[in-house]
Backbone as a chain_set.jsonl record, in Angstrom:
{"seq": "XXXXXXXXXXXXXXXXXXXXXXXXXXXXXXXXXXXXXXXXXXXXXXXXXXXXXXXXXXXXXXXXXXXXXXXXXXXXXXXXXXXXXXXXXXXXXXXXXXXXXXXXXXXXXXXXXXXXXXXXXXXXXXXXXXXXXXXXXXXXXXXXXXXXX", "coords": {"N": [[-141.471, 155.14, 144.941], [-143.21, 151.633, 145.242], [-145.197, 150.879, 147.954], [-145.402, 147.966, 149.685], [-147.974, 145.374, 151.39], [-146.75, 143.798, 154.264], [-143.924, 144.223, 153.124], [-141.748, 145.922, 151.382], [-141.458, 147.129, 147.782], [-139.744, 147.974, 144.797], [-140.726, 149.372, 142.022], [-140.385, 150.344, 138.928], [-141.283, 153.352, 137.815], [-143.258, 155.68, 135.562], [-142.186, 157.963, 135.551], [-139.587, 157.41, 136.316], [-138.207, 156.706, 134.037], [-135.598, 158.071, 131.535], [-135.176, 161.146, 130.433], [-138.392, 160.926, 128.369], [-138.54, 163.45, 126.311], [-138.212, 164.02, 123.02], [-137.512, 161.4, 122.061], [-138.125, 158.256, 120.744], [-140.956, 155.473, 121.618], [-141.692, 152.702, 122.973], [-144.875, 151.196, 123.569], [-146.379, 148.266, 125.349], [-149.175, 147.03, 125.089], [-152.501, 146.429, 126.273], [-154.738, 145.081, 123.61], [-156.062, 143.619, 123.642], [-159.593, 144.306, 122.615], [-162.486, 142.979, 123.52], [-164.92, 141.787, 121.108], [-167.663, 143.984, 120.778], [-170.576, 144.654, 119.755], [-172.738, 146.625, 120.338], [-171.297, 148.711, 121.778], [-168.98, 151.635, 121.022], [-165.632, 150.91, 120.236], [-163.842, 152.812, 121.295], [-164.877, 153.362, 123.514], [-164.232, 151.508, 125.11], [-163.317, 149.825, 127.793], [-159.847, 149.026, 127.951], [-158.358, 150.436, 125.998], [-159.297, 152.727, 127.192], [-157.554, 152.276, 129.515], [-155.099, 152.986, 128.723], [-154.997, 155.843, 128.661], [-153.801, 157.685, 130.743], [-150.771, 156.968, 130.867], [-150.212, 157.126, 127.855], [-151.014, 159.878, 127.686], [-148.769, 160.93, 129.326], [-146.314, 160.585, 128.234], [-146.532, 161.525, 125.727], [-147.041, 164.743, 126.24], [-144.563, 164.571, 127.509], [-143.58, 165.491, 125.274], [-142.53, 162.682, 123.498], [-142.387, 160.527, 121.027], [-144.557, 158.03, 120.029], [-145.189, 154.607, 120.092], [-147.406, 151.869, 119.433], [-147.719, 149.023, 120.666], [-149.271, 145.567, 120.56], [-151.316, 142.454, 121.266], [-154.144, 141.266, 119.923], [-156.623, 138.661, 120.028], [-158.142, 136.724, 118.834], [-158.117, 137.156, 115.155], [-160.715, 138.485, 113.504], [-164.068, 137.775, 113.093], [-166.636, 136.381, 111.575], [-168.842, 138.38, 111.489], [-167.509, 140.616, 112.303], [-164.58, 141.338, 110.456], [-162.815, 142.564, 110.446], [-161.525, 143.296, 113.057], [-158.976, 143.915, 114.09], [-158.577, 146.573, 112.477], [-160.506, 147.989, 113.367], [-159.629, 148.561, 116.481], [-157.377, 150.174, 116.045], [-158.433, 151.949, 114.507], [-160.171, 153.63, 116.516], [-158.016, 153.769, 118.717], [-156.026, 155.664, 117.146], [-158.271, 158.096, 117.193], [-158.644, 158.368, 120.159], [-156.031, 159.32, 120.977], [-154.422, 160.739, 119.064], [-151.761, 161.279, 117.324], [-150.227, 159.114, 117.61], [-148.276, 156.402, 117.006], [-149.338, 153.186, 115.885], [-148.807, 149.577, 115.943], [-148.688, 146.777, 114.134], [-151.083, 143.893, 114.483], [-149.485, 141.908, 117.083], [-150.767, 139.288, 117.409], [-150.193, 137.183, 115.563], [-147.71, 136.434, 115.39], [-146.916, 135.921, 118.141], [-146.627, 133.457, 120.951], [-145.567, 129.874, 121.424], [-143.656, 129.477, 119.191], [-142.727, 131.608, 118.28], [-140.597, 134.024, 116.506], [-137.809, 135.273, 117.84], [-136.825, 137.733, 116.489], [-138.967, 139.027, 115.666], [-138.803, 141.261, 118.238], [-136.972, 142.585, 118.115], [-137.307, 143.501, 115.643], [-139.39, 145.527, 116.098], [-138.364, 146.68, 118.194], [-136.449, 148.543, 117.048], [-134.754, 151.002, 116.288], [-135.981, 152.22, 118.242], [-135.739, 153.918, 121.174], [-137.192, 153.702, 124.22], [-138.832, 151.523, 126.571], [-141.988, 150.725, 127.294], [-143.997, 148.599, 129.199], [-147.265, 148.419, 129.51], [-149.431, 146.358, 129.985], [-150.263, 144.823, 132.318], [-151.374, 141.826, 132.242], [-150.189, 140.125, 130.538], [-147.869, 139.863, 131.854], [-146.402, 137.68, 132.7], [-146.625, 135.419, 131.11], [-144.916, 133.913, 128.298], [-144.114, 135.368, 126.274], [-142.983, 136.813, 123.418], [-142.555, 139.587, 122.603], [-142.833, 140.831, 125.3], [-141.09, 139.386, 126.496], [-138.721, 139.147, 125.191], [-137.4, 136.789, 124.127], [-137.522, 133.953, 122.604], [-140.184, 131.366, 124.03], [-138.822, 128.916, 124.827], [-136.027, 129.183, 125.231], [-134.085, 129.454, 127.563], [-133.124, 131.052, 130.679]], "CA": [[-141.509, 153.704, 145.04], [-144.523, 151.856, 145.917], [-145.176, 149.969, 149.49], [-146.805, 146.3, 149.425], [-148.691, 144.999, 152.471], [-145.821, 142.985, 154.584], [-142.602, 144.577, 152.449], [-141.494, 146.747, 149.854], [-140.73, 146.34, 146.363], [-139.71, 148.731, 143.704], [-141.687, 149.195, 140.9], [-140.523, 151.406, 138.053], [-142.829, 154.185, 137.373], [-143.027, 156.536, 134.14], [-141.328, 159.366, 136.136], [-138.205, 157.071, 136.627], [-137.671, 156.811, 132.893], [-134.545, 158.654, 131.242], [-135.835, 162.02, 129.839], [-138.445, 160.817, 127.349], [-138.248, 164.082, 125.526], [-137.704, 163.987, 121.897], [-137.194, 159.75, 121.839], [-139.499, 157.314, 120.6], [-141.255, 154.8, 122.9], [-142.736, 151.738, 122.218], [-145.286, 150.838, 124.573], [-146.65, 147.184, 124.847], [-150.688, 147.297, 125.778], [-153.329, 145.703, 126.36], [-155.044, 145.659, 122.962], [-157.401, 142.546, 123.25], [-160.677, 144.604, 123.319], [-163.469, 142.007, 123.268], [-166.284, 142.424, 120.501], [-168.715, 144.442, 121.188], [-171.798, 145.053, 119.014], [-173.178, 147.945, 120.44], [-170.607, 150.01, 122.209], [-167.753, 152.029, 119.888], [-164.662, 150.607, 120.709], [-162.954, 154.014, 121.936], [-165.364, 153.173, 125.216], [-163.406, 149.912, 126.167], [-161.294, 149.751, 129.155], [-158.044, 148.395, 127.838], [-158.089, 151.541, 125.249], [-158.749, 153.928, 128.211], [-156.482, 152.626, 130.458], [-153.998, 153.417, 128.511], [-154.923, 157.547, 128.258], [-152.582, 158.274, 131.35], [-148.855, 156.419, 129.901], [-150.121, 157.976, 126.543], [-150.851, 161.066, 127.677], [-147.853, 161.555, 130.057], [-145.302, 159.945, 127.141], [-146.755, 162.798, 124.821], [-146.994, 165.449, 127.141], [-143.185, 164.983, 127.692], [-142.222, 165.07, 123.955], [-142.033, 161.424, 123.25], [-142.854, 159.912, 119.875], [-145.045, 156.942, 120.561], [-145.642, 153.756, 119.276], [-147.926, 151.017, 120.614], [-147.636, 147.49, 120.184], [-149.953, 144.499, 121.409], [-151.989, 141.294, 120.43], [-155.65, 141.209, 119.709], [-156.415, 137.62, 119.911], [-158.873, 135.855, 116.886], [-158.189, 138.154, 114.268], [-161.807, 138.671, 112.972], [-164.86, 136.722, 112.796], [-167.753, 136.273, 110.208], [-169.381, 139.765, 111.861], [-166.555, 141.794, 112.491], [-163.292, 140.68, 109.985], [-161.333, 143.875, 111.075], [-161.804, 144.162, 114.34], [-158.118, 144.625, 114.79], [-158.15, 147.859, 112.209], [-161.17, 149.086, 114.052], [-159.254, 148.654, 117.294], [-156.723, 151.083, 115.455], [-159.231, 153.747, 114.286], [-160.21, 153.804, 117.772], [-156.829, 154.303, 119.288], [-156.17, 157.185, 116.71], [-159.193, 158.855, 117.129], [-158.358, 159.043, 121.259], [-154.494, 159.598, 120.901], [-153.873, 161.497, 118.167], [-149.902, 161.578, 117.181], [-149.157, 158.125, 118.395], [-148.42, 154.924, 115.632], [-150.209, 151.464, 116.244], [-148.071, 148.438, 114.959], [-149.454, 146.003, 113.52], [-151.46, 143.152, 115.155], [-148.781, 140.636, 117.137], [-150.914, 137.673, 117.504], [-149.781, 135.897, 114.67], [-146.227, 136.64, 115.631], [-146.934, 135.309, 119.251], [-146.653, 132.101, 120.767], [-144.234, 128.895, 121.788], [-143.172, 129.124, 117.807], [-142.5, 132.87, 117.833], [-139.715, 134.192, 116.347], [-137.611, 136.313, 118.65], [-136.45, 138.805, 116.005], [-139.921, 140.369, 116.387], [-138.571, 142.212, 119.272], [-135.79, 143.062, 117.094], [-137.919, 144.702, 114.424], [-140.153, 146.338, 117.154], [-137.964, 147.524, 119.023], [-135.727, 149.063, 115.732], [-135.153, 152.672, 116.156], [-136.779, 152.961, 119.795], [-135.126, 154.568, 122.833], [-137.57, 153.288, 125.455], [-140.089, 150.231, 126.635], [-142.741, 150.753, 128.353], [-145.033, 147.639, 129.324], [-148.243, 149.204, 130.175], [-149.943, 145.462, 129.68], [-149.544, 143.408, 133.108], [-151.857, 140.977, 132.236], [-149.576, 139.219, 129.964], [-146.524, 139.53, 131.923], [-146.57, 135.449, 133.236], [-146.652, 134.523, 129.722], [-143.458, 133.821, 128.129], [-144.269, 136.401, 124.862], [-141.362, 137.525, 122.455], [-143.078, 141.041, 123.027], [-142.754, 141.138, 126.371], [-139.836, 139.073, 127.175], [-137.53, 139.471, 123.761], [-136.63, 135.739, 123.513], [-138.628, 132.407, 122.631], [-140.526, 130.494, 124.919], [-138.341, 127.673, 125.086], [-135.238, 130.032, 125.212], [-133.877, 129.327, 129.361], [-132.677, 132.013, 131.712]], "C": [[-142.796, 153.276, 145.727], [-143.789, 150.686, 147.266], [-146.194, 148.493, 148.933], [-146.874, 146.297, 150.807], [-147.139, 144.335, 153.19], [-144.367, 143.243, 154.315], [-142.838, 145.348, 151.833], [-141.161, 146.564, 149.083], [-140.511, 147.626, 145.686], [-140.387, 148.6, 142.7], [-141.398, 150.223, 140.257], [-141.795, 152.048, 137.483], [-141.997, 155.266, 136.056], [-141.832, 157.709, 134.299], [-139.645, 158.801, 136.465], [-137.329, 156.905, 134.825], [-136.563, 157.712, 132.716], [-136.195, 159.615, 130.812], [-136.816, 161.513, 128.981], [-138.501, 161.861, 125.744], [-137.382, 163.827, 123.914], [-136.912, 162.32, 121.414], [-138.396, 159.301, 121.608], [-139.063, 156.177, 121.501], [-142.288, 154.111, 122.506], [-143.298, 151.236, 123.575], [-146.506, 149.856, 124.456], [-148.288, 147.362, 125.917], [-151.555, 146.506, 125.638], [-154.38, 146.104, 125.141], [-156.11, 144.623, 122.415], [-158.907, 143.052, 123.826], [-161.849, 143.617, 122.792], [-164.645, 142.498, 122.504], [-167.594, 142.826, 120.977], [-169.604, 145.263, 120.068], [-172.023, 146.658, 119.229], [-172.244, 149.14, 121.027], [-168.927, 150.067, 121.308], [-166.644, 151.704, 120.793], [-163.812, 151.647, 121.253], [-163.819, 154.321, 123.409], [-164.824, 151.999, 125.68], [-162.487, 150.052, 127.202], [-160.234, 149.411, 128.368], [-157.711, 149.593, 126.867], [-157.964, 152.713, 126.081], [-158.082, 154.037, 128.755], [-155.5, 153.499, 130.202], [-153.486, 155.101, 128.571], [-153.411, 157.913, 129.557], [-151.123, 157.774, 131.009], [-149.247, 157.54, 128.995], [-149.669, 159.423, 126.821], [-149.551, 161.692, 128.461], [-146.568, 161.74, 128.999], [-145.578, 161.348, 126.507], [-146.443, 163.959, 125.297], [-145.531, 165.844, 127.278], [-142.191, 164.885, 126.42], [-141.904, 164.048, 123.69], [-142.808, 161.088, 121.828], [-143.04, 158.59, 120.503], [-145.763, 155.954, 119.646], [-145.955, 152.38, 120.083], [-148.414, 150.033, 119.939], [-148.243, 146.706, 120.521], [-150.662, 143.976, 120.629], [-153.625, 141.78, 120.432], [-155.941, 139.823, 118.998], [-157.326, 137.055, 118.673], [-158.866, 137.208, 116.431], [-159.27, 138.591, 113.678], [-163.317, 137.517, 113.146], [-165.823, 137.351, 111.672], [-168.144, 138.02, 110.131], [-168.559, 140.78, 111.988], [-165.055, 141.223, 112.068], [-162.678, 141.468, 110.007], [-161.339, 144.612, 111.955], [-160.363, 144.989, 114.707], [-157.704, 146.27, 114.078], [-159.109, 148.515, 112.773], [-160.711, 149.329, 115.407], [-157.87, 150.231, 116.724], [-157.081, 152.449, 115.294], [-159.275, 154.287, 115.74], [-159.108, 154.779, 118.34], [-156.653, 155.771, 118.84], [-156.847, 158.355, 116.807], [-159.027, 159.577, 118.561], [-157.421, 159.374, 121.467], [-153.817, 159.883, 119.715], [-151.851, 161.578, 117.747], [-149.315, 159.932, 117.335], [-149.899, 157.346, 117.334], [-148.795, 153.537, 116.512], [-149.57, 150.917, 115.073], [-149.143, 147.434, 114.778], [-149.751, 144.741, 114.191], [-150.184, 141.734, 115.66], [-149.395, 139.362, 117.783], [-150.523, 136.609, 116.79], [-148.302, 135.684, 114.894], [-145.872, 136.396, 117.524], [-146.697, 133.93, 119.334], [-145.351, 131.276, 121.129], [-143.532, 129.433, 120.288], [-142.326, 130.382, 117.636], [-140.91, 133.208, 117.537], [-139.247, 135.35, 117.162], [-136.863, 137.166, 117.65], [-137.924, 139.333, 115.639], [-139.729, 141.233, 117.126], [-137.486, 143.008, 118.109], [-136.21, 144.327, 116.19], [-138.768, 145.638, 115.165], [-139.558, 147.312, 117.534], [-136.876, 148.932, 118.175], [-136.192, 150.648, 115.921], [-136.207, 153.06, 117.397], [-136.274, 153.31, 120.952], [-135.887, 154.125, 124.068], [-138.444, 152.174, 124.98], [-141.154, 150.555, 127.43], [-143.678, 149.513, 128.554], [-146.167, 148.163, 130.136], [-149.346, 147.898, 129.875], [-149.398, 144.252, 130.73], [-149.978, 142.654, 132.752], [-151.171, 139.774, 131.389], [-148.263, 139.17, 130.569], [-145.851, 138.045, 132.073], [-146.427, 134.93, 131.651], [-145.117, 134.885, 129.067], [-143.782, 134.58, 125.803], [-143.266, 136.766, 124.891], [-141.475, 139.066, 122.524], [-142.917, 141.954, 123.994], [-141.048, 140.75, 126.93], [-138.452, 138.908, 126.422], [-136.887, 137.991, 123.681], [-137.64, 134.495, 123.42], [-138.851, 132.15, 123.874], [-139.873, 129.498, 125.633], [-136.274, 127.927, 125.471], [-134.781, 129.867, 127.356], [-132.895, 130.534, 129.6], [-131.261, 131.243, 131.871]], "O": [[-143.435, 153.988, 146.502], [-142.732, 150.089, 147.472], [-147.146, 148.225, 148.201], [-146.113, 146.978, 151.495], [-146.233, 144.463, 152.367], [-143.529, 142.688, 155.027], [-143.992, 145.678, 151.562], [-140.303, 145.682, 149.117], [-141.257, 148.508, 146.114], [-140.711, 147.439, 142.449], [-141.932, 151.255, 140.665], [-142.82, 151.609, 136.962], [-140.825, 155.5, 135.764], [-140.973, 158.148, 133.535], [-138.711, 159.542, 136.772], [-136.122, 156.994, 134.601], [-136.342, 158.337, 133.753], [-137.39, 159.32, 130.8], [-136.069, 161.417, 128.007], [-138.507, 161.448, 124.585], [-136.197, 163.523, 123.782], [-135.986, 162.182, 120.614], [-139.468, 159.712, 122.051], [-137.977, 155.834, 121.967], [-143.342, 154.447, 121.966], [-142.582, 150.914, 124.523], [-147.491, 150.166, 123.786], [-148.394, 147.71, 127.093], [-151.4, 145.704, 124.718], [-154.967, 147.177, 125.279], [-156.757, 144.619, 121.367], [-159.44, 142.652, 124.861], [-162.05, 143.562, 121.578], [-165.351, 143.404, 122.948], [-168.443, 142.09, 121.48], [-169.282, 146.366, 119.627], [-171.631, 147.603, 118.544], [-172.444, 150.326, 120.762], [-168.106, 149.188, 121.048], [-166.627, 152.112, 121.954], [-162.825, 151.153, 121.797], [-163.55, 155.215, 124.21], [-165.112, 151.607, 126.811], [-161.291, 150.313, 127.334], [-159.595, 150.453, 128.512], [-156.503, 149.818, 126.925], [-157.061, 153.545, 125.998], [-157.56, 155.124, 129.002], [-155.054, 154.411, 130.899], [-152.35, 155.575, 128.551], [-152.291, 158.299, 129.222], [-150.329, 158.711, 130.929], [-148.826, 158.686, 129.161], [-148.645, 160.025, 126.499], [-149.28, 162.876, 128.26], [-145.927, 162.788, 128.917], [-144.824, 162.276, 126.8], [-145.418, 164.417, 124.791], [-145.151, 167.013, 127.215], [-141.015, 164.55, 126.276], [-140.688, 164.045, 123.503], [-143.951, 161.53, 121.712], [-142.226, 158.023, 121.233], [-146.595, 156.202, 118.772], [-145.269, 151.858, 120.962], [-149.205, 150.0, 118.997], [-147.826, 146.757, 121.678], [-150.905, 144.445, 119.518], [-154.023, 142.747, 121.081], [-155.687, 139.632, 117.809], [-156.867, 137.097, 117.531], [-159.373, 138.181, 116.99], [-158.855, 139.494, 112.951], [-163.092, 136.324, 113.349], [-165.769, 138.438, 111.098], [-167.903, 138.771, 109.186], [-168.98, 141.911, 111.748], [-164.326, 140.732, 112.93], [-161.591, 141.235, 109.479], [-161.25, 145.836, 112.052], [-160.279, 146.081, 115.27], [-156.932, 147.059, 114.623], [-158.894, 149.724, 112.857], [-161.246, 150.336, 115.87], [-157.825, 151.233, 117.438], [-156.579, 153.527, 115.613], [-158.561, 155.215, 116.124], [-159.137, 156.006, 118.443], [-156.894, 156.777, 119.507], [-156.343, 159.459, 116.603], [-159.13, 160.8, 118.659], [-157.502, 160.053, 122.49], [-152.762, 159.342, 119.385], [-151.021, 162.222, 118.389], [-148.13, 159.636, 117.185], [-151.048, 157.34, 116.892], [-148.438, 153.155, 117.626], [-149.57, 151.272, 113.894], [-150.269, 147.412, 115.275], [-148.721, 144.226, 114.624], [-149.959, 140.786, 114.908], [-148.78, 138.567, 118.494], [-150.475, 135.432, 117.148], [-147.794, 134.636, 114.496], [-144.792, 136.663, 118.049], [-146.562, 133.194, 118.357], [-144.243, 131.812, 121.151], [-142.476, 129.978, 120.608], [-141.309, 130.323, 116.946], [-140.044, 132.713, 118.258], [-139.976, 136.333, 117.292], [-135.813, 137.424, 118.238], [-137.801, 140.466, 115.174], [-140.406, 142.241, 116.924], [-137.658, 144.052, 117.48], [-135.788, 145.473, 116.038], [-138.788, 146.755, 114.647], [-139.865, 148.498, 117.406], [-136.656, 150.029, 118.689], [-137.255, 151.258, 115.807], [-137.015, 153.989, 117.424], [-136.674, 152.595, 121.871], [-135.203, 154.157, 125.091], [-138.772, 151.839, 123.842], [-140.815, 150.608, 128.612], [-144.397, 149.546, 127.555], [-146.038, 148.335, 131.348], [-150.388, 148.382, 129.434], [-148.659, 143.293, 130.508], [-149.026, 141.894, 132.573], [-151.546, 138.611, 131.536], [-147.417, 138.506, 129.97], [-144.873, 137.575, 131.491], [-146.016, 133.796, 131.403], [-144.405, 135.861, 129.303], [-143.61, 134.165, 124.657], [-142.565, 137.056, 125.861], [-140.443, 139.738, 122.495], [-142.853, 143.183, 123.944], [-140.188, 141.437, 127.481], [-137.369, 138.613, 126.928], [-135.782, 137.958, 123.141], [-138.472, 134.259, 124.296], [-138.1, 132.488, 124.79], [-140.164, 129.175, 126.784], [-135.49, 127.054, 125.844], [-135.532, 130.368, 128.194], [-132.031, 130.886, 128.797], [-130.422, 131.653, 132.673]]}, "num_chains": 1, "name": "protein.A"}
């Protein structure tokens, strides 16, 4: 468990998971890497972070599959950034499936059977993407925006 300054909090870590051995595991990431001209997208932070989840998930026998937005889908210069964000991934994490871009499936509007189909046939969650937790995503939080606690 970790310590904060003033208190303590819990904070699930990878090692508290059920076995992931032999389960698939969908894990929601940070997958908005910002265009970049000159450097190959398998040097971006938000692709590296991810090597330790990946690699531990794998490591322990987990079938892995990794989900997240990549915000304007293309421009004039680069109209598939999000399948070169893909090659990428594959190229540093070998074994593990990349779903298909959920920005268009984001949003106040979003339909919450996205999670539904996401999550279809997956034994674990992992959110390895704080930066969107505050946001009220169907990805993250499995029900509309407008959807009350």
């Amino acid at each position: 468990m970790s310590a904060h300054q003033g208190g303590s909090f819990d904070v699930p870590r990878l090692e508290d998971l059920p076995d992931p051995a032999g389960r698939r595991v969908l894990v929601r990431a940070d997958l908005d890497v910002p265009l970049a001209k000159l450097q190959p997208l398998g040097r971006s932070r938000q692709l590296r972070q991810l090597g330790p989840t990946l690699r531990w998930l794998t490591e322990h026998q987990a079938s892995v599959t990794i989900c997240g937005h990549q915000g304007t889908l293309g421009s004039p210069s680069d109209p598939d950034r999000y399948g070169r964000t893909v090659d990428a991934l594959n190229r540093l994490y070998p074994g593990v499936t990349v779903a298909p871009n959920l920005s268009a499936h984001e949003g106040t509007d979003a339909d919450p059977s996205l999670l539904e189909t996401l999550a279809e046939g997956q034994d674990l969650f992992v959110n390895d993407d704080f930066q969107w937790c505050s946001l009220p995503l169907v990805s993250v939080i499995g029900r509309g925006s407008d959807d009350r606690c």
